[in-house]
Structures are given as C-alpha cells and as structure tokens.
C-alpha positions as CSV (number, residue, x, y, z in Angstrom):
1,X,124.3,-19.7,21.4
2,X,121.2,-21.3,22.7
3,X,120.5,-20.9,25.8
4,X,118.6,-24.5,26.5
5,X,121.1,-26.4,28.9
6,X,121.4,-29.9,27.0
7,X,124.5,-30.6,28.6
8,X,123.6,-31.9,32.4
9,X,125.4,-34.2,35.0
10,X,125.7,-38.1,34.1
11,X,124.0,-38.6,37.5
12,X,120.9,-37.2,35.9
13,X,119.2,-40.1,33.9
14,X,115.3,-40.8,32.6
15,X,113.0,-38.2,33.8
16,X,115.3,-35.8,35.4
17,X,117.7,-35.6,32.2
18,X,114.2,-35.2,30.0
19,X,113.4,-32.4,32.7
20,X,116.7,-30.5,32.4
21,X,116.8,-31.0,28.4
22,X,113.5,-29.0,28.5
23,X,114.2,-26.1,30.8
24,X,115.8,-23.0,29.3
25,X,118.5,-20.8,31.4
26,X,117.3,-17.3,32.9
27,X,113.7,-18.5,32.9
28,X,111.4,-18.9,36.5
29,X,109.1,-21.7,36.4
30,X,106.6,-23.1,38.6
31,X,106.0,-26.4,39.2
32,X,102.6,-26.8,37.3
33,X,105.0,-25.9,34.5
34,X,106.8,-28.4,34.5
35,X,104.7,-31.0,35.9
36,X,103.7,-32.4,32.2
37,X,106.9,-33.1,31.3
38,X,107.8,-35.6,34.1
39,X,105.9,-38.2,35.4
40,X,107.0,-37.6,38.8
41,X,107.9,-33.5,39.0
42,X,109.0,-33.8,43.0
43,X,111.3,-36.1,42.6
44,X,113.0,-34.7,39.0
45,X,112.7,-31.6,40.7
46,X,114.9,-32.5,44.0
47,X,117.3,-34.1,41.4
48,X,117.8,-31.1,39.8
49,X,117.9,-28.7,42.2
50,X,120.6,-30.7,43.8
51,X,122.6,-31.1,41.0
52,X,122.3,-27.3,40.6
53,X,120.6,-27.1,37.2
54,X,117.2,-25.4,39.4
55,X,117.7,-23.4,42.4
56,X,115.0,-23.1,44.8
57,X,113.3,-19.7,45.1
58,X,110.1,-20.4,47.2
59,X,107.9,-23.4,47.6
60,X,106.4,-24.5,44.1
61,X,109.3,-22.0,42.6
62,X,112.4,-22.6,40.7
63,X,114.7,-20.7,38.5
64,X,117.1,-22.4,36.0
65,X,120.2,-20.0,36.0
66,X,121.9,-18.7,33.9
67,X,125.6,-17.9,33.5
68,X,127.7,-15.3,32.8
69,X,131.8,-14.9,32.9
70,X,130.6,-13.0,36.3
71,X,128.8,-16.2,37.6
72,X,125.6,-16.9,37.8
73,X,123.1,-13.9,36.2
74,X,120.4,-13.4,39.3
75,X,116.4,-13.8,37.9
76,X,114.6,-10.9,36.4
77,X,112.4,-9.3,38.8
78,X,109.8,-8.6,36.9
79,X,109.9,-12.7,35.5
80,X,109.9,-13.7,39.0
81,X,107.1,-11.2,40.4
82,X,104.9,-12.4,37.3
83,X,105.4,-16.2,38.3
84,X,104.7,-15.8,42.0
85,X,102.1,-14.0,41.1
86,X,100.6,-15.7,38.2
87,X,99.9,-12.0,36.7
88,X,101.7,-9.7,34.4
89,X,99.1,-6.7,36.1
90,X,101.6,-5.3,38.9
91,X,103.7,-2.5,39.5
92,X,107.2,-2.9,40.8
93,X,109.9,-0.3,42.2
94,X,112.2,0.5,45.4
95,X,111.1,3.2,47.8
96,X,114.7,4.1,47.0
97,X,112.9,5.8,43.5
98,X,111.5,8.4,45.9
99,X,114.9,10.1,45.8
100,X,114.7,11.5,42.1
101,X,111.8,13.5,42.8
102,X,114.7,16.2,44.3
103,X,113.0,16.6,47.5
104,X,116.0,16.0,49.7
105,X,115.5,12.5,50.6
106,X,118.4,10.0,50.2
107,X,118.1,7.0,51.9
108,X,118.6,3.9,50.0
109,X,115.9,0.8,51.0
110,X,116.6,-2.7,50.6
111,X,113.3,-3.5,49.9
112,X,111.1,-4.3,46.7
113,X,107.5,-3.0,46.2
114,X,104.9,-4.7,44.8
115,X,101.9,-3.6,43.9
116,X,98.9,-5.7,42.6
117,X,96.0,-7.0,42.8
118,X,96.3,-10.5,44.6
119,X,99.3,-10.8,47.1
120,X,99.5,-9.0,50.1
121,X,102.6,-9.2,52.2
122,X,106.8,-9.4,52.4
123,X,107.7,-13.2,50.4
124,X,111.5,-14.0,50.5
125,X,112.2,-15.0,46.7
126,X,115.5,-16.9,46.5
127,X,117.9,-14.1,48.6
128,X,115.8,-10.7,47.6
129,X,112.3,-9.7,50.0
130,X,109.9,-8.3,47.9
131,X,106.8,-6.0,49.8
132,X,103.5,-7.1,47.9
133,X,100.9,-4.8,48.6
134,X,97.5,-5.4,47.1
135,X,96.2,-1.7,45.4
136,X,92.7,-0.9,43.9
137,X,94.5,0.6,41.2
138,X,98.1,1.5,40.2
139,X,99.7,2.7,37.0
140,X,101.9,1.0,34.7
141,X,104.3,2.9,34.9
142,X,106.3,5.0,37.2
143,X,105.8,9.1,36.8
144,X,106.8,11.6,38.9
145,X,103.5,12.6,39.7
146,X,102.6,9.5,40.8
147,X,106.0,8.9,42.6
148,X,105.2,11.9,45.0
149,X,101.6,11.0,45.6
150,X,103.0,7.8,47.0
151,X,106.0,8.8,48.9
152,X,103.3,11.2,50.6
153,X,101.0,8.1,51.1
154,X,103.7,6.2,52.6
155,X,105.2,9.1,54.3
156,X,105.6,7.6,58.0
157,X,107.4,4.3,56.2
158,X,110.8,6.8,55.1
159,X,113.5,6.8,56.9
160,X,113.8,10.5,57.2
161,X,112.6,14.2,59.0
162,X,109.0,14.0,58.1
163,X,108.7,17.3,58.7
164,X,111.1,18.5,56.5
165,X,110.4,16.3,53.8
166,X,107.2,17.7,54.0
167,X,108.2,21.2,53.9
168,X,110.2,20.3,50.7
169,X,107.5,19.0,49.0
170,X,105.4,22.2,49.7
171,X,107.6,23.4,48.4
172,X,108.1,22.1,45.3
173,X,104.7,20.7,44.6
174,X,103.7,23.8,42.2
175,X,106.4,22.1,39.8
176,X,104.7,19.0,39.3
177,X,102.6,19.1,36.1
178,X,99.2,20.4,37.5
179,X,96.7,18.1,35.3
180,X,98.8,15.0,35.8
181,X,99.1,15.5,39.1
182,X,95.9,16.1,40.1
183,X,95.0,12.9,37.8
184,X,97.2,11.0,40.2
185,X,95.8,12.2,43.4
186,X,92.7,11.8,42.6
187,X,93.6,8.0,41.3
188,X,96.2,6.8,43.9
189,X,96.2,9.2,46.6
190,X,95.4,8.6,50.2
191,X,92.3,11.0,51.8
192,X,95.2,12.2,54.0
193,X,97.3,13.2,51.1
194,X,94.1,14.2,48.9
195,X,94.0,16.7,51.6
196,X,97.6,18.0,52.3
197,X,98.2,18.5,48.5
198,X,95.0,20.1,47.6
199,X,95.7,22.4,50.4
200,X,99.1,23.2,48.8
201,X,97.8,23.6,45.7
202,X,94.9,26.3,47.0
203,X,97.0,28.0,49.1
C-alpha cells in the first residue's frame, strides 16, 4: 500500500489539499521543502498541522506521520537528525550504549547524542531532546573501542562511582583490541584520556 496520504479532510481545499497530496507518511520535511509546492507554505502549513496531517517538530520542521495499528509510528531518528541538520555526516547514540562495554555501569539516559560537525547544543525535536555536540572528527559507526574512549572522555557526565568505573576499565582495558584501540585514542580521545589509557596500557 502506498504510503502518500491522498485521502485528507474536506476542510482542506486549493493549496493545502495540493500540499497534503504531495507529502508522503514517515517522512521529516523542512519548510524549504515544501515551499515550491504552495504558493503560500505558512499558511498551507498551519492548515495542515491543524488538521493533523503535519505535526510540528521545531520551527521550520514538520513530520507527516505515519500510522500503525499501534498509533502513530514516531520519526526516525536518524531522518530527523539529518533534516535539522541539513547533513547525513553525524554520529548518533545514547550514553545508555556505554553499558555493553561490561564495565559495570547501568544507568539508563534519556538523552540522545549527536555528534557532528555544525550544531552545538540540546534542541527539543517534537517530544525527544537530542545533545548535538559539534566534533572535529567522529566515526561512522559505533565500536567498542571507540565507545570506551568516549565514555572515558565524558567520564564526569555518568551517573555513576567514577572511581570505580575507572578501576573497572583498568581493568579491562588490555581486552580491547590493541591497534584499534590505540587508532581511537589517538583519533577521538581527550589529552586527559590519551594519558590515563596510555598509562594503563604501559603499565
């Protein structure tokens, strides 16, 4: 089934029903996006949010939602990062990640990170907070030697003993893979955690 909503409110008429004919469900859009298909996109765009075929995620921001038999299916993250950001180049995850690196943390964050190369602060999108944090470089993916390079950068953000996270990673740090590790201290890590690690690591 196609997911293009052709089937909006009577009340929508003209520009507004040309507007909703052309927007497709699940997708984020900005308003430049849709500016060349209405002749007056603030108006069309007030219709439509009130008439619930666009909910408002942010100024200049919109998703049209989509539905499911569970309700309405929230916006991908990573489609809504890339529109607020106008750039695919980012790296997105929860501090909450930190936890598979066996450790002994366990907290749980209800927060997003983002990092990238243009945005730097916390932005509410729709109901979610996401942290953009704006990095030299980052990977493109998540590994775990990357993951505990940062969790030792951001070290005084956890919710946990510092001390005996650090102990634990100490401890465990001659289990990382050694090349790949070193590859990510030297690429992401902080002088502070250059030095802790490589004094692990030469101990």
């Amino acid at each position: 089934m196609s997911t293009r909503l052709r089937h909006y409110p009577a009340t929508l008429k003209g520009g507004s029903a040309e507007l909703a004919g052309a927007l497709r469900a699940g997708r984020v859009y900005r308003r430049e996006d849709l500016a060349h298909v209405s002749t007056a996109v603030d108006r069309h765009l007030r219709e439509l949010v009130a008439g619930g075929k666009l909910k408002k995620l942010a100024p200049g921001l919109y998703y049209a939602p989509r539905q499911s038999t569970f309700g309405v299916v929230p916006p991908d993250d990573r489609a809504l990062v890339a529109a607020f950001l106008r750039d695919k180049d980012f790296l997105i995850f929860s501090p909450s990640v930190y936890n598979t690196l066996g450790l002994g943390t366990t907290q749980l964050y209800n927060r997003t990170l983002v990092y990238n190369h243009k945005r730097h602060g916390v932005f509410a999108l729709g109901n979610r907070l996401f942290d953009c944090r704006v990095k030299p470089r980052f990977p493109k993916k998540l590994t775990p030697e990357f993951l505990f390079v940062d969790m030792l950068n951001n070290l005084d953000e956890l919710a946990e003993d510092k001390l005996a996270v650090l102990a634990e990673a100490q401890n465990k740090v001659m289990e990382f893979d050694r090349p790949h590790l070193l590859r990510a201290l030297e690429s992401y890590g902080s002088m502070a955690t250059k030095k802790r690690v490589a004094e692990w690591l030469n101990a």
